[in-house]
DOTOR-314194 format. One record per residue (C-alpha): x, y, z. Coordinates in steps of 0.1 Angstrom, whole numbers, plus 5000, padded with zeros to 4 digits. Layout:
N
XYZ/...
# end
This chain:
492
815476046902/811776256904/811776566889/810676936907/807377026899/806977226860/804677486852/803677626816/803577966809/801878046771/802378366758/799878386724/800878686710/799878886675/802678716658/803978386679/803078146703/805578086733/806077826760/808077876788/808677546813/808977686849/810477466876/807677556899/809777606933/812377846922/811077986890/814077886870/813377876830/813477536819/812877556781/811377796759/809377656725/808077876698/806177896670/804678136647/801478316640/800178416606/798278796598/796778866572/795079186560/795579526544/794079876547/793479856584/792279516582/793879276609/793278906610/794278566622/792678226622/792278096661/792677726649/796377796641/797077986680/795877616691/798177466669/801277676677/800277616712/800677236705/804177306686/805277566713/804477326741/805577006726/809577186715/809477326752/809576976769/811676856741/814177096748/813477116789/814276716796/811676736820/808676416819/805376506809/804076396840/806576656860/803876936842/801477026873/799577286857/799277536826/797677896821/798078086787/798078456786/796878586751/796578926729/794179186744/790679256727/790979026693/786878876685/786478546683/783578426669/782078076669/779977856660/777477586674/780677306675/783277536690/784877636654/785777966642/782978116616/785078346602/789178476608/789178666644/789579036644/792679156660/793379426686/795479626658/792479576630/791079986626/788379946605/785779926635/787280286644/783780456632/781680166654/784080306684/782680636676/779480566675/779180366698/780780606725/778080846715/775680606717/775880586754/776380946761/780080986755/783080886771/782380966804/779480726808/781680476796/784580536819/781980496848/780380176834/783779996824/786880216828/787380286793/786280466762/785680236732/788780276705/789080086675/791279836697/788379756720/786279426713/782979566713/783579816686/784779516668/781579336670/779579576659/781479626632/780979286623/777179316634/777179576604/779579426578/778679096583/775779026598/775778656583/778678586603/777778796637/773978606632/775878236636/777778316666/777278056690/779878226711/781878486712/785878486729/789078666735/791878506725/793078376755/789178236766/789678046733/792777846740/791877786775/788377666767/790277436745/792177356774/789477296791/786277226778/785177486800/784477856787/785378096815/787878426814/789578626837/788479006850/791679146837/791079026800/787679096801/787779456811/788879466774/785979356757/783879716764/780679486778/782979416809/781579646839/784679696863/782079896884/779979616894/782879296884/780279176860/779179186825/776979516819/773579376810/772679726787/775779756771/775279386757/771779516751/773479796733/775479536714/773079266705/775279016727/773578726745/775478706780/775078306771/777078326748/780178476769/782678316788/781978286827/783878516847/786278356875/787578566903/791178566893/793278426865/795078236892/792278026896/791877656889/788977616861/789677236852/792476976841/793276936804/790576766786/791976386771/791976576735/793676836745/796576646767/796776406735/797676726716/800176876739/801676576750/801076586788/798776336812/795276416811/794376556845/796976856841/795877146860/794377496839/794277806850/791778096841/794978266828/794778656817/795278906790/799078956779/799579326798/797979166831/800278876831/803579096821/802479316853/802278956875/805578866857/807279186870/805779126904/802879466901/799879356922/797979376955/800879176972/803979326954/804579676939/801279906934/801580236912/805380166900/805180186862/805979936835/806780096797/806379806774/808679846740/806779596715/805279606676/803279826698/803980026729/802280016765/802880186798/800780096833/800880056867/798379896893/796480046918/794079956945/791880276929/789680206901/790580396866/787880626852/789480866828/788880886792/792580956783/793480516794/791980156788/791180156828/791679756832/791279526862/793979336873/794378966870/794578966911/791579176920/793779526920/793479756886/795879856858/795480146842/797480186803/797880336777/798480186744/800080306711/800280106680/803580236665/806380146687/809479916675/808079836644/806780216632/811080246640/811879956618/809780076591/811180406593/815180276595/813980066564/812980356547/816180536553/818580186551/819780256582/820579966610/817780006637/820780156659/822080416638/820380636653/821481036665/818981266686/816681456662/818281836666/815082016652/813381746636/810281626653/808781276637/805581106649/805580786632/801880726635/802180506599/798980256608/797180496626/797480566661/795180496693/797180706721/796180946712/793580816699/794180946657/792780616638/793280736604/796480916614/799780906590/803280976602/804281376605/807581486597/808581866604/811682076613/814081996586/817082146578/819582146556/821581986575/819781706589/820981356586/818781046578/820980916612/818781206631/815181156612/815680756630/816680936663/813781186658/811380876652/812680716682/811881046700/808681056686/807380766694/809080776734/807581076738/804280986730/804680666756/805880926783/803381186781/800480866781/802580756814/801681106835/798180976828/798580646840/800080796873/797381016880/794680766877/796980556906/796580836929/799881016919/801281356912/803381276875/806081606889/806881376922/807681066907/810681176887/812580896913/810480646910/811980386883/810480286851/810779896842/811779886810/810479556786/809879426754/811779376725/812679736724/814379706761/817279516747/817879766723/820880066731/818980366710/815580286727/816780246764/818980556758/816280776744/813480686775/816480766793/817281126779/813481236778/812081046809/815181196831/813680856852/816180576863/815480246845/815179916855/815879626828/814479286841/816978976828/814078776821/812778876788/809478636787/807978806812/803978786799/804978376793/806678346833/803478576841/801078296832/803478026849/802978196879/799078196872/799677846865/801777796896/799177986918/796577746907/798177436915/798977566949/796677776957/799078096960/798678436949/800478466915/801778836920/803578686948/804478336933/806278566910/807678796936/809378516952/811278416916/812478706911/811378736878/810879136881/814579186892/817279316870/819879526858/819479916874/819880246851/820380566873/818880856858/820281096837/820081456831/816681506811/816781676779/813581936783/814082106750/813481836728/810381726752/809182056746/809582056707/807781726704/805081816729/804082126705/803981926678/801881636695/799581926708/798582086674/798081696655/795781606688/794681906709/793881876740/793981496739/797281386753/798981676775/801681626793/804381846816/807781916814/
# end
């Protein structure tokens, strides 16, 4: 009996590799494969070697149609969605020179700086690519490599994202997407090209950069005989440009030109993210202002210390994640790697308001605060730069994701300070089922925001919204105010 049509979905994030097998007409999960990442570094330092993505890719793909049933030759097309802004440098044969630099590495912090001054501060930058250079951003990484190690910036052949590594391993061809690279910081989202002075700026040769494709839906080849030998599928198999990981969670919860535009999307990961998408392009230097993967934009905001800042913190106090009270008068910002909205690089966590008779149960619940709050007051950005008074959205719901969304102290705490209902999507894989409907686009030549639209993949359980608690916004919101002034307002 022939099979339906499969699709593969990779989601190559900072610590994993997953594969999700999509039957391509109703967007049911078939199989899931995983497998791990290793990072390494200390003192800000951040790093992973590409060559082991490629081979959890291989692993991930390989225990997916293991576990799905499903023929190799039922696989119509792949597309992998990868980490946001992480340097890849190569060399002359298409291998790594050196570990890449990932998004959460803050030693290029003081190249951000400079660099934004450089150019004639963040509002030149904001018009030129939507978005202020942070330590995050990949440009400030490769000058900091330009500086530190100019042996290993002098060899680069060519220079990746994440994602435009695995694909052009794919491949064979080097291309990229506009919504991963309106990362990079050489990215114009003014003019949909790369901005010849800031590579100037950079010492980058444009040669050595991916090409650019319309959309991340689109077809850029069929895997490569290597590459089909490695992942177990017929040679032929369709690629896709595929996208940064926030673009593809947005086309996995159906946020695009043909689904929802400016309905916001809180991310609870290792770290934590809020956007939305608009037809109007971002230019503020409070967000990363981002294209979309389908031609719209996605303005976000991104903080480092989210689920695992709370871990650390529960750890700290051997408490379960969940044993958590509100804060009472405690206020805790667990910036504890730094933080980049706002954007505090060398930042520690701040604890303040003790009492007597606090409990370690309400220093977690004041860390959970903390760290909400900071997500919510970024989000009032985020619906500005969509056209959007923040005080008239109160009804509008936020979707609710990540690891973080299946936890009851986290969903409950965005409840009480947001006052917002909630939506929790069932599907939990939603930046993997994001690039299987990039994938699926490909092979049909379909619009992926819709491809995903029509599986339901956005869809889940509904939260109404409860009664918000304004006192503790206000306590956290004078604290946020005096460590970052004037950085990161936000209303009651």
């Amino acid at each position: 009996m022939p099979h339906s049509a499969v699709v593969i979905g990779v989601d190559s994030s900072t610590q994993s590799t997953k594969a999700v097998l999509v039957d391509a007409a109703t967007g049911r999960t078939l199989a899931v494969g995983r497998a791990p990442h290793r990072v390494t570094g200390t003192a800000g330092a951040r790093e992973s070697d590409p060559e082991q993505w490629w081979r959890a890719l291989a692993d991930a793909v390989g225990q997916g149609l293991k576990a799905s049933g499903a023929p190799a030759s039922a696989v119509t097309a792949l597309a992998v969605a990868g980490q946001q802004h992480g340097l890849v440098v190569l060399d002359g044969t298409g291998r790594p020179v050196r570990p890449a630099l990932l998004w959460n590495d803050t030693r290029s912090a003081p190249q951000a700086a400079a660099l934004t001054d450089e150019l004639g501060g963040p509002r030149a930058w904001t018009a030129r690519t939507g978005s202020v250079p942070v330590a995050a951003v990949t440009a400030a990484k490769w000058r900091w490599l330009y500086e530190n190690e100019p042996a290993a910036a002098s060899s680069a052949a060519a220079v990746r994202l994440p994602h435009d590594f695995l694909t052009e391993r794919l491949c064979g061809h080097a291309v990229t997407d506009p919504g991963d690279a309106s990362g990079t910081g050489w990215y114009s989202t003014a003019t949909g090209t790369y901005d010849a002075e800031l590579l100037e700026l950079l010492g980058l040769d444009a040669k050595s950069l991916p090409t650019v494709v319309p959309s991340g839906g689109a077809r850029v080849g069929s895997l490569t005989p290597a590459a089909a030998e490695a992942l177990g599928l017929p040679p032929g198999t369709a690629v896709a440009a595929g996208t940064g990981d926030n673009m593809a969670a947005a086309v996995g919860l159906g946020l695009g030109g043909a689904g929802l535009l400016g309905h916001p999307a809180v991310s609870l990961g290792t770290s934590g993210t809020v956007y939305a998408t608009t037809p109007l392009r971002p230019a503020t230097p409070h967000l990363s202002g981002f294209a979309h993967t389908d031609g719209t934009y996605l303005p976000l905001a991104c903080t480092l210390n989210c689920t695992q800042a709370v871990d650390a913190v529960a750890a700290l106090l051997r408490l379960d994640r969940e044993d958590a009270r509100p804060g009472g008068e405690a206020v805790l910002l667990p910036y504890l790697d730094g933080e980049r909205t706002p954007d505090l690089p060398t930042a520690s966590g701040l604890l303040t308001g003790l009492r007597r008779t606090t409990t370690p149960q309400q220093v977690l619940g004041a860390a959970y605060e903390g760290a909400t709050a900071t997500l919510l007051r970024a989000l009032h950005h985020v619906e500005r730069a969509c056209g959007l008074d923040p005080a008239a959205t109160g009804d509008r719901p936020l979707r609710l994701i990540g690891g973080g969304a299946r936890g009851r102290t986290w969903v409950e705490t965005v409840r009480r300070l947001s006052g917002r209902p909630l939506v929790l999507p069932k599907e939990t894989e939603l930046v993997a089922l994001g690039a299987a409907a990039l994938a699926a686009a490909s092979a049909q030549g379909d619009d992926p925001v819709a491809v995903a639209n029509r599986w339901g993949t956005g869809k889940g359980r509904e939260l109404p919204a409860v009664r918000r608690d304004v006192e503790t916004w206000e306590r956290i919101g004078a604290v946020l105010d005096r460590a970052a002034p004037g950085v990161l307002g936000g209303e009651a």
